[in-house]
C-alpha positions in Angstrom: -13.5 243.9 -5.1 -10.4 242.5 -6.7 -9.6 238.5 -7.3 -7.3 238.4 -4.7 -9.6 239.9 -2.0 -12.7 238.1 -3.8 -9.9 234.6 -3.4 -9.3 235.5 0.3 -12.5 236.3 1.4 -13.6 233.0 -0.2 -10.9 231.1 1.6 -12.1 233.3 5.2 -15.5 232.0 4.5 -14.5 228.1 3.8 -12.2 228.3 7.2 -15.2 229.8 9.2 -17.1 227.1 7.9 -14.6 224.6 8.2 -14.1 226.0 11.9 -17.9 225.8 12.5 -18.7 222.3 11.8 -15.4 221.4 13.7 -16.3 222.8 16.5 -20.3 221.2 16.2 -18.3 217.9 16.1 -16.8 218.0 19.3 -20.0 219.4 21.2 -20.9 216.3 19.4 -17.9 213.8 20.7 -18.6 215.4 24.0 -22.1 214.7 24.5 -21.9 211.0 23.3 -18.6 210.8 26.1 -21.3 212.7 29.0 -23.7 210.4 27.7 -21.0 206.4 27.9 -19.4 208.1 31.5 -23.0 208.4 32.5 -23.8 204.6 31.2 -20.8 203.2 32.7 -21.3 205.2 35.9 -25.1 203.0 36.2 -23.3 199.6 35.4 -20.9 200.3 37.7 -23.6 200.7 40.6 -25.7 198.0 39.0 -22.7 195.5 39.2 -22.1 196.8 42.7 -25.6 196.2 44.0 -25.5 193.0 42.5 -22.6 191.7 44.3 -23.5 193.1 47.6 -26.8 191.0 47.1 -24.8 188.0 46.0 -22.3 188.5 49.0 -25.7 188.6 51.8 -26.6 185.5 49.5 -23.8 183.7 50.5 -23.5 184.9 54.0 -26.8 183.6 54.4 -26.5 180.1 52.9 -23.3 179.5 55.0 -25.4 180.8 58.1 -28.2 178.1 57.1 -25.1 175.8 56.2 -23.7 176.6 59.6 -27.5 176.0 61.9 -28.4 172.6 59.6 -25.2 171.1 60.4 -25.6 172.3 64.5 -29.5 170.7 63.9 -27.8 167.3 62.6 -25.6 166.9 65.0 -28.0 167.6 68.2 -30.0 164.8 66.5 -27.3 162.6 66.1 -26.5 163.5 70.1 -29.7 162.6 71.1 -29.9 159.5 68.8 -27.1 158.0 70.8 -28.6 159.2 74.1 -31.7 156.5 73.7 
């Protein structure tokens, strides 16, 4: 084999190589990007859930709101009927 094809078929090799681990990096890149989307994808439910639950927390204290102030004011009505 001469230099030159010695010289080239070293160069092939490095670009295979160079091609290789490339290509291993994005499988990389990918997988971490499945694995945030998936992450976010959670939080995103979580946060959801959690304000659902915080709006049937409020609903409910304006409901409680709502009967203690009907309570106080059938007492007061009655107060003033004795």
């Amino acid at each position: 084999m001469s230099t030159e094809e010695s010289s080239a078929q070293e160069e092939r090799n490095k670009s295979e190589r160079n091609l290789t681990m490339a290509q291993h990096e994005i499988k990389e890149i990918q997988r971490k990007l499945d694995v945030e989307i998936e992450q976010r994808q959670k939080a995103e439910a979580q946060l959801n859930e959690v304000e659902n639950r915080l709006q049937a927390e409020v609903s409910a204290r304006q409901t409680a709101l709502g009967n203690s102030q009907q309570s106080v004011e059938k007492v007061q009505q009655l107060e003033k009927q004795v």
